[in-house]
C-alpha positions in Angstrom: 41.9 68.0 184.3 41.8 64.3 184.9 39.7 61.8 183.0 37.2 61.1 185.8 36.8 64.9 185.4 36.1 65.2 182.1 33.7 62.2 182.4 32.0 64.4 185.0 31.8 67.1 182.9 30.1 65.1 179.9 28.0 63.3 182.4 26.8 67.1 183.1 26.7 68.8 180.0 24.5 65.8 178.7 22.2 65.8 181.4 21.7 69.6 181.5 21.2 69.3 177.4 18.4 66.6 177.9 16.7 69.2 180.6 16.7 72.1 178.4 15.4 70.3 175.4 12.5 68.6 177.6 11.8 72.1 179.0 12.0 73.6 175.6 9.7 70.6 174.2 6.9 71.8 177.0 7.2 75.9 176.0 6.6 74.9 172.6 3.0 72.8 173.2 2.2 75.4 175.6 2.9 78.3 173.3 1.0 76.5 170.6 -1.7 75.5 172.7 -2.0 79.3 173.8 -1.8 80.8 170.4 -4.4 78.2 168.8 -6.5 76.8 171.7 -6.1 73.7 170.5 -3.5 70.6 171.5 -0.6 69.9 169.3 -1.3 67.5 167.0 1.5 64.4 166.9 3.8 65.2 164.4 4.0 60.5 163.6 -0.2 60.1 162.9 -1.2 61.4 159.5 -5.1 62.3 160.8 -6.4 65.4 157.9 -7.9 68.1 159.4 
């Protein structure tokens, strides 16, 4: 395996890791949004409840 391989590898594997944490990131809210009924609150603004 050449370099220009492996860079297309990397290239890949980073691309397909930024997809599945994006879709992970969306399953999450939704799963949370289904088992509350209520939006996820942002985990940076310190609002009480």
């Amino acid at each position: 395996m050449g370099p220009s391989q492996k860079l297309v590898w990397n290239l890949y594997a980073g691309v397909v890791g930024a997809l599945t944490m994006i879709v992970a990131q969306k399953a999450v809210k939704g799963a949370w949004k289904f088992a509350t009924g209520e939006e996820p609150r942002n985990p940076t603004t310190r609002t009480p409840r």
